[in-house]
mmCIF file of the N, C-alpha and C atoms, coordinates in Angstrom:
data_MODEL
# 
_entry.id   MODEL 
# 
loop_
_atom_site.group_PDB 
_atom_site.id 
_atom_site.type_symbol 
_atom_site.label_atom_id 
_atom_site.label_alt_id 
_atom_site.label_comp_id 
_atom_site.label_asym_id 
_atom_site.label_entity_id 
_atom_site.label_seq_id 
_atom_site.pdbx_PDB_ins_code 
_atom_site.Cartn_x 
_atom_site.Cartn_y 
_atom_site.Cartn_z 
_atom_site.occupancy 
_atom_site.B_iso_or_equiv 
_atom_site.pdbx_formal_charge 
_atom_site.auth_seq_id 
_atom_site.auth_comp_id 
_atom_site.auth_asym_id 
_atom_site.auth_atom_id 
_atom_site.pdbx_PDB_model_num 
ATOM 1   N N  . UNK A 1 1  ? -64.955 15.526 71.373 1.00 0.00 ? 1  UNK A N  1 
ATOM 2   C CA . UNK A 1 1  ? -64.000 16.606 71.304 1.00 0.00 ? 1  UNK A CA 1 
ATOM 3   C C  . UNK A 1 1  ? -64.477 17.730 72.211 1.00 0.00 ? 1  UNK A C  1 
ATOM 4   N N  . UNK A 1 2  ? -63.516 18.277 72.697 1.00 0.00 ? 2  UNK A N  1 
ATOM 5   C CA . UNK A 1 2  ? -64.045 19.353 73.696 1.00 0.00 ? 2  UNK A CA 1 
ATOM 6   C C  . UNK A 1 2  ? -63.937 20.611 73.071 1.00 0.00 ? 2  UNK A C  1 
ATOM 7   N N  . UNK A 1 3  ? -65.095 21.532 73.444 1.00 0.00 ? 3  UNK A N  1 
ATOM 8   C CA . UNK A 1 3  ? -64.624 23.181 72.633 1.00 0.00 ? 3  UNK A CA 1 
ATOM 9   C C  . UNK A 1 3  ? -63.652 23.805 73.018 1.00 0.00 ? 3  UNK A C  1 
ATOM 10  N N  . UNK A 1 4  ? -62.854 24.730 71.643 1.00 0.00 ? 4  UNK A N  1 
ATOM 11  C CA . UNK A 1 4  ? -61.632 25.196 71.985 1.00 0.00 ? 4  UNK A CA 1 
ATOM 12  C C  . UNK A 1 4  ? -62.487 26.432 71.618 1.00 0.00 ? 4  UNK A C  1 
ATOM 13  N N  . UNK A 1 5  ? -62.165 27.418 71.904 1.00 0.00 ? 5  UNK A N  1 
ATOM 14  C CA . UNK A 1 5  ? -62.400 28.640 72.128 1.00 0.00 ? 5  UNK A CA 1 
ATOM 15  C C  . UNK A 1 5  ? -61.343 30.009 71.741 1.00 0.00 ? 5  UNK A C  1 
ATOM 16  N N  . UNK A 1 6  ? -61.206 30.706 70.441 1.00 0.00 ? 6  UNK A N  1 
ATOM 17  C CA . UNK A 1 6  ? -59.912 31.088 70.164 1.00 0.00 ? 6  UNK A CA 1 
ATOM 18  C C  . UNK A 1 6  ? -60.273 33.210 69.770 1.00 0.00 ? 6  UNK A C  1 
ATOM 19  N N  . UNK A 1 7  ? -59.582 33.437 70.721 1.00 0.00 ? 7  UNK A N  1 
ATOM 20  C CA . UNK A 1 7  ? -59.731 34.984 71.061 1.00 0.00 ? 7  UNK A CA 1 
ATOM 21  C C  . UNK A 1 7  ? -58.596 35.708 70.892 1.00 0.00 ? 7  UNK A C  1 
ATOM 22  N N  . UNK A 1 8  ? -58.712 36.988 70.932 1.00 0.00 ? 8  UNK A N  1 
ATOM 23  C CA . UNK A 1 8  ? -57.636 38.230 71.125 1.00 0.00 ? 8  UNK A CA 1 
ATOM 24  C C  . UNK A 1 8  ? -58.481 39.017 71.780 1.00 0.00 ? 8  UNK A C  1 
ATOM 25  N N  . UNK A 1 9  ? -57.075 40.256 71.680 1.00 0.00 ? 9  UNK A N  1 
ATOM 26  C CA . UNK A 1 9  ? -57.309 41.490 71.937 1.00 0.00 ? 9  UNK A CA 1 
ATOM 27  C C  . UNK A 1 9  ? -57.889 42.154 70.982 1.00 0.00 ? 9  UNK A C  1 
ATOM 28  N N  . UNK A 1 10 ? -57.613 42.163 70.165 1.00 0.00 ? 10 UNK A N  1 
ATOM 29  C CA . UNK A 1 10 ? -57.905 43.093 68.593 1.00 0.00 ? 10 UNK A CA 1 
ATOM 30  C C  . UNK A 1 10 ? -57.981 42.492 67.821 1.00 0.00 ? 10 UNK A C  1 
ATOM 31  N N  . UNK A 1 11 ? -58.712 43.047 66.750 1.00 0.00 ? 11 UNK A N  1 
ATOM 32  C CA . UNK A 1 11 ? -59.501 43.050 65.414 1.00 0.00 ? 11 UNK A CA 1 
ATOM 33  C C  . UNK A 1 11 ? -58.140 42.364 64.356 1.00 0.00 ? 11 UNK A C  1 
ATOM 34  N N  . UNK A 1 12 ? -58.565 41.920 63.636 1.00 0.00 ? 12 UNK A N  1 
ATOM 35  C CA . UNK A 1 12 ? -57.655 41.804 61.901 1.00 0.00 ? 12 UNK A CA 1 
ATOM 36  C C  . UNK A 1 12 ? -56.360 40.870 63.101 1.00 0.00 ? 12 UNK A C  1 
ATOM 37  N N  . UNK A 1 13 ? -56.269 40.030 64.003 1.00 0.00 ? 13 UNK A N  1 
ATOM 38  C CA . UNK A 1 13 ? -55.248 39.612 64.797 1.00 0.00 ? 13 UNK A CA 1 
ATOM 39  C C  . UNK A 1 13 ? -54.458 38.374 64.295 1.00 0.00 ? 13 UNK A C  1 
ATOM 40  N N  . UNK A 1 14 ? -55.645 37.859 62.953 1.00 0.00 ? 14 UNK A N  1 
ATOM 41  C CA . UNK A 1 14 ? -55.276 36.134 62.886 1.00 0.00 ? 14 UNK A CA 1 
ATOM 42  C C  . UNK A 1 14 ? -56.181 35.227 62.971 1.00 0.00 ? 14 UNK A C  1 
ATOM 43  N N  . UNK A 1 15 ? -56.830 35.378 63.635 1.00 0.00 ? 15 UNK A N  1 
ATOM 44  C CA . UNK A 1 15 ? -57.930 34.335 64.415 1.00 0.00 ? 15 UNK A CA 1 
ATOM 45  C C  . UNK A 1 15 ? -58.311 33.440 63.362 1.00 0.00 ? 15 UNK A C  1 
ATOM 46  N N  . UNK A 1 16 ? -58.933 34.214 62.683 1.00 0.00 ? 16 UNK A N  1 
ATOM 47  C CA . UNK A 1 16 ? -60.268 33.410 61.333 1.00 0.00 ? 16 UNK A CA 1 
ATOM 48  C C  . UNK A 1 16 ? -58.836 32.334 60.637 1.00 0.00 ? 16 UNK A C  1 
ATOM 49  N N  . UNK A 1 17 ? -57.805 33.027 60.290 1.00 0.00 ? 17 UNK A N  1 
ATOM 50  C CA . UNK A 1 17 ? -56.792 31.581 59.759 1.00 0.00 ? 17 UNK A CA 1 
ATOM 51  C C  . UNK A 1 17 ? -55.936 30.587 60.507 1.00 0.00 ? 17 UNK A C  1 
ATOM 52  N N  . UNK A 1 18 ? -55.957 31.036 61.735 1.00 0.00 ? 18 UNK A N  1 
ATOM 53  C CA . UNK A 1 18 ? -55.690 29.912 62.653 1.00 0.00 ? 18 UNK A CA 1 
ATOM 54  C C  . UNK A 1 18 ? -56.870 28.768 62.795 1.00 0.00 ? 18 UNK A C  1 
ATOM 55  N N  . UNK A 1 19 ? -58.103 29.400 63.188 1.00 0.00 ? 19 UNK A N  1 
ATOM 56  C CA . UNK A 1 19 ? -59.399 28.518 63.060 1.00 0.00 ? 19 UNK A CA 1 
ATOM 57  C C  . UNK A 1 19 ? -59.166 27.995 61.434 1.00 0.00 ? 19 UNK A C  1 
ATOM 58  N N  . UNK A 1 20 ? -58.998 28.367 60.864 1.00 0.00 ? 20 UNK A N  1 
ATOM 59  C CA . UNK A 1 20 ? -59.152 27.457 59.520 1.00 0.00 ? 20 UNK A CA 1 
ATOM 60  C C  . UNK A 1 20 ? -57.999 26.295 59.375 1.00 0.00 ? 20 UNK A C  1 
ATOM 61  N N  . UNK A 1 21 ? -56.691 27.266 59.712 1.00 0.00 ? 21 UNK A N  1 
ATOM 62  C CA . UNK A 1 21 ? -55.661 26.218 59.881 1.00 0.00 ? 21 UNK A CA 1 
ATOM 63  C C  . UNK A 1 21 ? -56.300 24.820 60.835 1.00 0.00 ? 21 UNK A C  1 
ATOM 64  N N  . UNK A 1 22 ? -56.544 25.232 61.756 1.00 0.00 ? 22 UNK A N  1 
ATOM 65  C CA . UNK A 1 22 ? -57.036 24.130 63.000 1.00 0.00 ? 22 UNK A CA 1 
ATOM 66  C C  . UNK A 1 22 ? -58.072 23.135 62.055 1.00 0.00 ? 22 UNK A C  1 
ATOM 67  N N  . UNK A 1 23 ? -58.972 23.428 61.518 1.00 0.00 ? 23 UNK A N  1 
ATOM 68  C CA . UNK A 1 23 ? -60.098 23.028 60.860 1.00 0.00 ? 23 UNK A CA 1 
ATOM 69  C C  . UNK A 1 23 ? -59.774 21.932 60.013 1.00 0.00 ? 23 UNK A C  1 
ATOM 70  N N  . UNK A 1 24 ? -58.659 22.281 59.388 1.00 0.00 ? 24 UNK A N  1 
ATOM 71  C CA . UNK A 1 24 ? -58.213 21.481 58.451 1.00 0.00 ? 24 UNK A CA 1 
ATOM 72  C C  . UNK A 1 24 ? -57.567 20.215 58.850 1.00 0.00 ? 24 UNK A C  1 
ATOM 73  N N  . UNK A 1 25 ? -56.616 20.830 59.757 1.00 0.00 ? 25 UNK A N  1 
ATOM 74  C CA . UNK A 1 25 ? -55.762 20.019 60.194 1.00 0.00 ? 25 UNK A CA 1 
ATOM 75  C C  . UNK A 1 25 ? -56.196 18.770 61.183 1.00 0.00 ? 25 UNK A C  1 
ATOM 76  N N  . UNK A 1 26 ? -57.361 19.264 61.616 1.00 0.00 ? 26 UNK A N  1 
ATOM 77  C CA . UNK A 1 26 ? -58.268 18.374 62.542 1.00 0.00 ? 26 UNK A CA 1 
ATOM 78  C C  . UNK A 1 26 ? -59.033 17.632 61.459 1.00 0.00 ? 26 UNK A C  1 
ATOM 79  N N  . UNK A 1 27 ? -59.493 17.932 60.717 1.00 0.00 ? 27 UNK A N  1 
ATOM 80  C CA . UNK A 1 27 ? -59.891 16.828 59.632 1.00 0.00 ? 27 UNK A CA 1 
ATOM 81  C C  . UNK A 1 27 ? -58.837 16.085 58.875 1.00 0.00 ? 27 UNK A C  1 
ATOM 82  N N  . UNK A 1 28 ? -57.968 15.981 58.815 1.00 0.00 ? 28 UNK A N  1 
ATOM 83  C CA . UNK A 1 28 ? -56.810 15.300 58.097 1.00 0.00 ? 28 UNK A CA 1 
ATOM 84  C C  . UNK A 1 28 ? -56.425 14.378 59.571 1.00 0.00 ? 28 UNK A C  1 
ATOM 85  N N  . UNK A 1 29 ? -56.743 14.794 60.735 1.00 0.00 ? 29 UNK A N  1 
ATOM 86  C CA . UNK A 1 29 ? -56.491 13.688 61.415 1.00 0.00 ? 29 UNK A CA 1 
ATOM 87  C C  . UNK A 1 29 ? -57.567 12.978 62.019 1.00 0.00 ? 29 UNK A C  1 
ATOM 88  N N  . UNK A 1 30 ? -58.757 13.079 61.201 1.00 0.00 ? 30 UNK A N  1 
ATOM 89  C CA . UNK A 1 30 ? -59.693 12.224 61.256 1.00 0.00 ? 30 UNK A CA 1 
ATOM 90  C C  . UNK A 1 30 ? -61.029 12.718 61.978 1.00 0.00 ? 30 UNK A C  1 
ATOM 91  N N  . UNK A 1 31 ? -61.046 13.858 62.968 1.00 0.00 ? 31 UNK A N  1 
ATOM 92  C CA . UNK A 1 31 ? -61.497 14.242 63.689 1.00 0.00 ? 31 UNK A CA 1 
ATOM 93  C C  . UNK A 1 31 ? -63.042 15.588 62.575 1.00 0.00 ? 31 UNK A C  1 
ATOM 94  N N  . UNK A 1 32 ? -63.805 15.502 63.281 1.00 0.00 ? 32 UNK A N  1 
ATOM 95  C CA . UNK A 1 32 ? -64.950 16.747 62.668 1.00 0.00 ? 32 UNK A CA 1 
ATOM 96  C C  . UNK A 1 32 ? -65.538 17.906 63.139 1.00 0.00 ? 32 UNK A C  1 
ATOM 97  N N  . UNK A 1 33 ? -64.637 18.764 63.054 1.00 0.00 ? 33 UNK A N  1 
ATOM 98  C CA . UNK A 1 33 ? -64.295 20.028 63.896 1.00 0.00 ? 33 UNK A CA 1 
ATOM 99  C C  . UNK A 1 33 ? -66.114 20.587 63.740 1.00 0.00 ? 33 UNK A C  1 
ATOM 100 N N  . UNK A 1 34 ? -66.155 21.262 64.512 1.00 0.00 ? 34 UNK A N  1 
ATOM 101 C CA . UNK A 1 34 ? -67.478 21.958 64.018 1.00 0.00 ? 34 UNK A CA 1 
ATOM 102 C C  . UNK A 1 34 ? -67.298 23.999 64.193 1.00 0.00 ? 34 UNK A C  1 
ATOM 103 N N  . UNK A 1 35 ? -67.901 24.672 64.071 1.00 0.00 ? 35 UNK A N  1 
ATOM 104 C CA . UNK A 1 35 ? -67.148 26.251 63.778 1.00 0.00 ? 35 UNK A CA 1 
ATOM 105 C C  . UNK A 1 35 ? -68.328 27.034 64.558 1.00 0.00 ? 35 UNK A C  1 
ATOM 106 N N  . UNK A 1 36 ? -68.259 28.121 65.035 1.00 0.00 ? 36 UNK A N  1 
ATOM 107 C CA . UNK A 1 36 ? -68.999 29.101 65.527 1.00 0.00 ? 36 UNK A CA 1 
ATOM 108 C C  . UNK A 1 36 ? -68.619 30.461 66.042 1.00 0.00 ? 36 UNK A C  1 
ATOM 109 N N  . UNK A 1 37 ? -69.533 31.151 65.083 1.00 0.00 ? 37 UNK A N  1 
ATOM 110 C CA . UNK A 1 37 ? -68.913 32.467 65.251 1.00 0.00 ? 37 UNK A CA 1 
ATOM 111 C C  . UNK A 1 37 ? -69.386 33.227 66.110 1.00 0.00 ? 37 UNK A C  1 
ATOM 112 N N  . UNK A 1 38 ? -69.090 33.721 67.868 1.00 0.00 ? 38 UNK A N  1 
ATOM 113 C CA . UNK A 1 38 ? -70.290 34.411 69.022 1.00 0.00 ? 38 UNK A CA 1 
ATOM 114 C C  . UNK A 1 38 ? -70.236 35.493 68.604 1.00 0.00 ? 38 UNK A C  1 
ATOM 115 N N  . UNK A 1 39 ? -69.302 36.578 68.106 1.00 0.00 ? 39 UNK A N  1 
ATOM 116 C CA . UNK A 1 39 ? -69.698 37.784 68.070 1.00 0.00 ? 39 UNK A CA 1 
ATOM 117 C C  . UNK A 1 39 ? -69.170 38.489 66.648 1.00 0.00 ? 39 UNK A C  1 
ATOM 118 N N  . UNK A 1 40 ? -69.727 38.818 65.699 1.00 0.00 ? 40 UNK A N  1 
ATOM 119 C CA . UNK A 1 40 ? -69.517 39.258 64.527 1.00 0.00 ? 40 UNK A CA 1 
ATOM 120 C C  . UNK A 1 40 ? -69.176 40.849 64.171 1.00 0.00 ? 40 UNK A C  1 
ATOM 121 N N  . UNK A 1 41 ? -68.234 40.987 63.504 1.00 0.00 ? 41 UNK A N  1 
ATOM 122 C CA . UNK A 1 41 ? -67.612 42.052 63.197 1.00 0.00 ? 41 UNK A CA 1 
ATOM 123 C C  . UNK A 1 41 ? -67.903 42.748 61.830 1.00 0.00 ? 41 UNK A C  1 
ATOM 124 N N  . UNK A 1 42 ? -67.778 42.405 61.101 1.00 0.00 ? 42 UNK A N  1 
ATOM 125 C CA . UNK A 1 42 ? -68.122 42.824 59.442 1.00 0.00 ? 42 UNK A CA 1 
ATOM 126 C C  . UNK A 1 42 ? -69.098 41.706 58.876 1.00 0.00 ? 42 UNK A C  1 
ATOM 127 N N  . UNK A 1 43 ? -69.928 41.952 58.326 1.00 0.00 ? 43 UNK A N  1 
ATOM 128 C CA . UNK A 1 43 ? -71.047 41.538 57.834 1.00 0.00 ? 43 UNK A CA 1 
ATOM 129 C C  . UNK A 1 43 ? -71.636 41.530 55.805 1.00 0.00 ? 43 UNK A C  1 
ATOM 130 N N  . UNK A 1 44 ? -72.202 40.447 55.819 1.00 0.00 ? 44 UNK A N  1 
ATOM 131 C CA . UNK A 1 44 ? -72.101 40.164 54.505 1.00 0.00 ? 44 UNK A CA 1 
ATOM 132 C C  . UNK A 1 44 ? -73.574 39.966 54.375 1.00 0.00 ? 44 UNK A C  1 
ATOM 133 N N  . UNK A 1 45 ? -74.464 39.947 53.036 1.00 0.00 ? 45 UNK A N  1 
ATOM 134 C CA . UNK A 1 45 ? -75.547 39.334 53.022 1.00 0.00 ? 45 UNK A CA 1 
ATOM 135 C C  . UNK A 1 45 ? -75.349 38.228 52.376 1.00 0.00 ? 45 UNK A C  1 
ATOM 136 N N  . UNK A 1 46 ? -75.883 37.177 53.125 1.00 0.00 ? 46 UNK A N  1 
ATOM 137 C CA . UNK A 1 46 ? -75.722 35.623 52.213 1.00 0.00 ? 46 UNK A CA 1 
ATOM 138 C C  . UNK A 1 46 ? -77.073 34.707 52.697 1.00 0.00 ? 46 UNK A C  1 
ATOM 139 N N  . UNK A 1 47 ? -77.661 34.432 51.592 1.00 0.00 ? 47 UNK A N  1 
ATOM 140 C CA . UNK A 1 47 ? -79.060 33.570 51.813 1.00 0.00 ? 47 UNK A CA 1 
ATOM 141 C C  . UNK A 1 47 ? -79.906 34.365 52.788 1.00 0.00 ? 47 UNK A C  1 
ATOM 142 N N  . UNK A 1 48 ? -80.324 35.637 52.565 1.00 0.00 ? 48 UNK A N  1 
ATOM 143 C CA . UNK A 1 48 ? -81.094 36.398 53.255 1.00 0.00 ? 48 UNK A CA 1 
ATOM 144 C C  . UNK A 1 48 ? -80.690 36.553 54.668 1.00 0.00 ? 48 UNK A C  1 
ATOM 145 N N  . UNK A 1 49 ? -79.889 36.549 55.026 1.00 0.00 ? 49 UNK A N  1 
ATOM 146 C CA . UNK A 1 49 ? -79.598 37.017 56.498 1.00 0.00 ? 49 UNK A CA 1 
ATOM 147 C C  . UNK A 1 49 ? -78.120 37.884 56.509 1.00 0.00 ? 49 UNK A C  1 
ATOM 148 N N  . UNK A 1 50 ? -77.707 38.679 57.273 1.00 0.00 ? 50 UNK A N  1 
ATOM 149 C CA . UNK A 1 50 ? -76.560 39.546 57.473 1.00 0.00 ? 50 UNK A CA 1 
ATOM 150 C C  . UNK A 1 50 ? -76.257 38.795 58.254 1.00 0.00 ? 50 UNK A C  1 
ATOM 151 N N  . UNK A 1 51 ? -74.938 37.849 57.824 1.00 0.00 ? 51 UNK A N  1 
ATOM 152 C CA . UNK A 1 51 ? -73.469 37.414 58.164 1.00 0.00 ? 51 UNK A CA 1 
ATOM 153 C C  . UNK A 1 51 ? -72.456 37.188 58.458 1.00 0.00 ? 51 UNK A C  1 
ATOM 154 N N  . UNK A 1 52 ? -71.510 37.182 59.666 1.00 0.00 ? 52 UNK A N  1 
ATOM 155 C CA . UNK A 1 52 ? -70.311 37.583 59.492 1.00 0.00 ? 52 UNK A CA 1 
ATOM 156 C C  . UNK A 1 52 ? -69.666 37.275 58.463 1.00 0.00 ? 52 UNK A C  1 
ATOM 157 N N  . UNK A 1 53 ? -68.744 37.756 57.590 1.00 0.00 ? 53 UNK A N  1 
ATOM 158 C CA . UNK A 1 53 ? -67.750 37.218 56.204 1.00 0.00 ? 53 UNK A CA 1 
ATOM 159 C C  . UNK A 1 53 ? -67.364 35.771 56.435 1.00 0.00 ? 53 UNK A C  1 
ATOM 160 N N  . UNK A 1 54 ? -66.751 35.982 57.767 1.00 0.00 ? 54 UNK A N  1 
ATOM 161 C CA . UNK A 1 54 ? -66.020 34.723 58.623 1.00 0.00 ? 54 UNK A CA 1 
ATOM 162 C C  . UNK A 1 54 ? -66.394 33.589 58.774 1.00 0.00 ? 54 UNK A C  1 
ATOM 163 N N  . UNK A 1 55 ? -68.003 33.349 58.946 1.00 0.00 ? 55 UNK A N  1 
ATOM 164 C CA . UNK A 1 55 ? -68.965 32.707 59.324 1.00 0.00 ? 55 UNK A CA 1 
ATOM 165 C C  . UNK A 1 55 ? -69.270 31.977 57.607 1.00 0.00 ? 55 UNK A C  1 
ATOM 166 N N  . UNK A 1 56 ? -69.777 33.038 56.745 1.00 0.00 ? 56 UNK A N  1 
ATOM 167 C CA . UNK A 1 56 ? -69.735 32.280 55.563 1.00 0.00 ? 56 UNK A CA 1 
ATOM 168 C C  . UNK A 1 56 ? -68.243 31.834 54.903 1.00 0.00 ? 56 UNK A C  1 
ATOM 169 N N  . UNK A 1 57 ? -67.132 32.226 55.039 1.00 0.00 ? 57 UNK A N  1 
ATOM 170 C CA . UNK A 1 57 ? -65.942 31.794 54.761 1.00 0.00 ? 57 UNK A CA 1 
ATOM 171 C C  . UNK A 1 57 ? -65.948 30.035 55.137 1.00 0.00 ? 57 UNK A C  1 
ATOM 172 N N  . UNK A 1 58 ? -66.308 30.056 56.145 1.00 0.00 ? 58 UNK A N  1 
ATOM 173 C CA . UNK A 1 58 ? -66.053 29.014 56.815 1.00 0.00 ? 58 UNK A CA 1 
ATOM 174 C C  . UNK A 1 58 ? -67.303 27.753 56.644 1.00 0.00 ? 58 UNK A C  1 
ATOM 175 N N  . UNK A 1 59 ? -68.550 27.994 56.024 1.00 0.00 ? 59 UNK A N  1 
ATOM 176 C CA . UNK A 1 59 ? -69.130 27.700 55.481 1.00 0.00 ? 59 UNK A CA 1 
ATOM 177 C C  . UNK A 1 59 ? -69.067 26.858 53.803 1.00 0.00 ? 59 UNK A C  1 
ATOM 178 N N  . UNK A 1 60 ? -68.549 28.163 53.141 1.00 0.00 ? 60 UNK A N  1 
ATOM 179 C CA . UNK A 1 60 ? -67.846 27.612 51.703 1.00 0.00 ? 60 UNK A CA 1 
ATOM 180 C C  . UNK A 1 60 ? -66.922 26.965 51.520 1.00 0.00 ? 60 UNK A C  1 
ATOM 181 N N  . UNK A 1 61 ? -65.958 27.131 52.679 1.00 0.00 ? 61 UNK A N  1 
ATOM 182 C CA . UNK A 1 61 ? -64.226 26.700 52.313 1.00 0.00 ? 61 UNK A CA 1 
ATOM 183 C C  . UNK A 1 61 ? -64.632 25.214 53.056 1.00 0.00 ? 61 UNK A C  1 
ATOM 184 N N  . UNK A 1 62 ? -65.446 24.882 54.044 1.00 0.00 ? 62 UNK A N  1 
ATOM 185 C CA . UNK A 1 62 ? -65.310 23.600 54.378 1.00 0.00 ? 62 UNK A CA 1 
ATOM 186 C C  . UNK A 1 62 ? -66.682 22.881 54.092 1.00 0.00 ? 62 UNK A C  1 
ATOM 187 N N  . UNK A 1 63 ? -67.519 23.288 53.324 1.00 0.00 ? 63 UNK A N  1 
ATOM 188 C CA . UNK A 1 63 ? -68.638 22.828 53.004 1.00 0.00 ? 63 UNK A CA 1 
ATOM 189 C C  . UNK A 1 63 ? -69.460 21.927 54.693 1.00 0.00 ? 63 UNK A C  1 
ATOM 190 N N  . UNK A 1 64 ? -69.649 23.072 55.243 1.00 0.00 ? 64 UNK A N  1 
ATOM 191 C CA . UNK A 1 64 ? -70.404 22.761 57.061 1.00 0.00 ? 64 UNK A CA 1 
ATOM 192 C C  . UNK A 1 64 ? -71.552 22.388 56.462 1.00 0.00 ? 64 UNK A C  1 
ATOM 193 N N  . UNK A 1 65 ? -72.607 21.373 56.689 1.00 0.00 ? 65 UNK A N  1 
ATOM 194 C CA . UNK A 1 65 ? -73.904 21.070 56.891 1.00 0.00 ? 65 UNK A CA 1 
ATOM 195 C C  . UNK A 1 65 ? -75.046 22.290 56.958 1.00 0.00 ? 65 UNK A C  1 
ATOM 196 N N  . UNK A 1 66 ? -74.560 22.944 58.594 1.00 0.00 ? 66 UNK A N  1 
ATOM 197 C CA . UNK A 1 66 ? -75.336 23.917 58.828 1.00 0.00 ? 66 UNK A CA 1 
ATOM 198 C C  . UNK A 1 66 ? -74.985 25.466 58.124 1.00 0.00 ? 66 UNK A C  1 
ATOM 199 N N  . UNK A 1 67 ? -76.245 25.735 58.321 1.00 0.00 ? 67 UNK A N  1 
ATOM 200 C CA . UNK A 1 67 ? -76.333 27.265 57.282 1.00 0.00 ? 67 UNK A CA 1 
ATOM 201 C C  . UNK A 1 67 ? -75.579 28.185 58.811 1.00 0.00 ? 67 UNK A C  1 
ATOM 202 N N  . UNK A 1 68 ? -74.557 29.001 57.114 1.00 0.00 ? 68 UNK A N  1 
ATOM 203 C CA . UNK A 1 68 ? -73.812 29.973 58.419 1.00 0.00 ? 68 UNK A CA 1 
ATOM 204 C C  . UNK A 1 68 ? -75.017 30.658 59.251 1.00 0.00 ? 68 UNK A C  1 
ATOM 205 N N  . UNK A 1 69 ? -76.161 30.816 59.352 1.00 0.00 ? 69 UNK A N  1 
ATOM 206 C CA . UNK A 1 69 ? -76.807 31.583 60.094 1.00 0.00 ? 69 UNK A CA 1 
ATOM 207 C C  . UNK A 1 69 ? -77.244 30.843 61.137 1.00 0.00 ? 69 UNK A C  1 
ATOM 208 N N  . UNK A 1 70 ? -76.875 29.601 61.171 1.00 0.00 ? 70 UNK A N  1 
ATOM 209 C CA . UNK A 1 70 ? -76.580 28.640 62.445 1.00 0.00 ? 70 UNK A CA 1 
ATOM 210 C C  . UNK A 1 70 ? -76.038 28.312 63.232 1.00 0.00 ? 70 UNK A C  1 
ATOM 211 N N  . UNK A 1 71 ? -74.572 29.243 62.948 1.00 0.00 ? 71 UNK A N  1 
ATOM 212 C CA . UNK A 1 71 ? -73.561 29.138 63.640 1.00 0.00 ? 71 UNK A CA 1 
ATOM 213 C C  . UNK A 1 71 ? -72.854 30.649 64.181 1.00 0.00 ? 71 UNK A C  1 
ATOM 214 N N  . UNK A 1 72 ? -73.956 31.530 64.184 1.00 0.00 ? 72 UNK A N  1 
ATOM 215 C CA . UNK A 1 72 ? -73.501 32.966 64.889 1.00 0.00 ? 72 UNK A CA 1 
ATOM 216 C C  . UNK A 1 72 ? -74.206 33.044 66.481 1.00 0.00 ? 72 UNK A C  1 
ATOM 217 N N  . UNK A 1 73 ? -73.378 34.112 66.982 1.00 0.00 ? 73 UNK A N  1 
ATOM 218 C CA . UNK A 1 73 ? -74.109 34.293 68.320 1.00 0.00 ? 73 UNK A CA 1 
ATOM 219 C C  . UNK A 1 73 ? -74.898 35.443 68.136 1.00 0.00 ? 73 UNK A C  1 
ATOM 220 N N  . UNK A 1 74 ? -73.915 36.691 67.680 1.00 0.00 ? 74 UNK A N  1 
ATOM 221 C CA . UNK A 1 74 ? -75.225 38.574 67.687 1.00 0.00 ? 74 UNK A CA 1 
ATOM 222 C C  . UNK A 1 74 ? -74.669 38.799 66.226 1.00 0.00 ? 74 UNK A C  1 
ATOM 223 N N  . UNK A 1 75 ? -74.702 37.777 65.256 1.00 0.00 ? 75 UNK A N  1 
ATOM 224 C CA . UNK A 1 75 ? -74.531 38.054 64.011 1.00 0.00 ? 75 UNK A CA 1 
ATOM 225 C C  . UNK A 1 75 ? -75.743 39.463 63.417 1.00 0.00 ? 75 UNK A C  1 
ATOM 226 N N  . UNK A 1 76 ? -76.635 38.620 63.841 1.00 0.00 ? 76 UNK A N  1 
ATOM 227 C CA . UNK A 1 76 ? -77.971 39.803 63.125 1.00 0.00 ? 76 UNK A CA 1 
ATOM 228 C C  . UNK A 1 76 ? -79.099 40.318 63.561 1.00 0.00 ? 76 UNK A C  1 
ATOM 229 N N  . UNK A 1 77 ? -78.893 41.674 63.457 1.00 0.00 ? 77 UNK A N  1 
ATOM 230 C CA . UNK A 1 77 ? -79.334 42.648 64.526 1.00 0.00 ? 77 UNK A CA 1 
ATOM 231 C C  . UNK A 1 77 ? -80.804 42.533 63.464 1.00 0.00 ? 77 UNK A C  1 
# 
């Protein structure tokens, strides 16, 4: 599978439920999406590291292998 890459202009735009929509929908057609978050906006503490929300969202809701702190780019300063 090749990386898709999914951006805006602005904040609060959609993104995180389109990626989830996609996520899903790519697993129902057999396929094993994988998730990564490069640049983090609001931040959570989860398993000792500061988080994007997004990053662990996406963690819980699809039960990923890797620990969300595996899948940020400048999550934590």
């Amino acid at each position: 599978m090749k990386p898709l890459y999914i951006s805006a202009t602005g904040q609060d735009s959609g993104k995180t439920a389109v990626i989830c929509g996609l996520i899903q929908h790519l697993r129902k057609q057999g396929y094993n999406p994988g998730y990564f978050k490069p640049v983090g906006q609001r931040y959570v503490q989860y398993e000792g590291h500061n988080i994007d929300e997004d990053a662990v969202l996406a963690h819980q809701a699809f039960g990923f292998e890797d620990l969300p702190s595996d899948f940020r780019g400048l999550a934590e300063f």
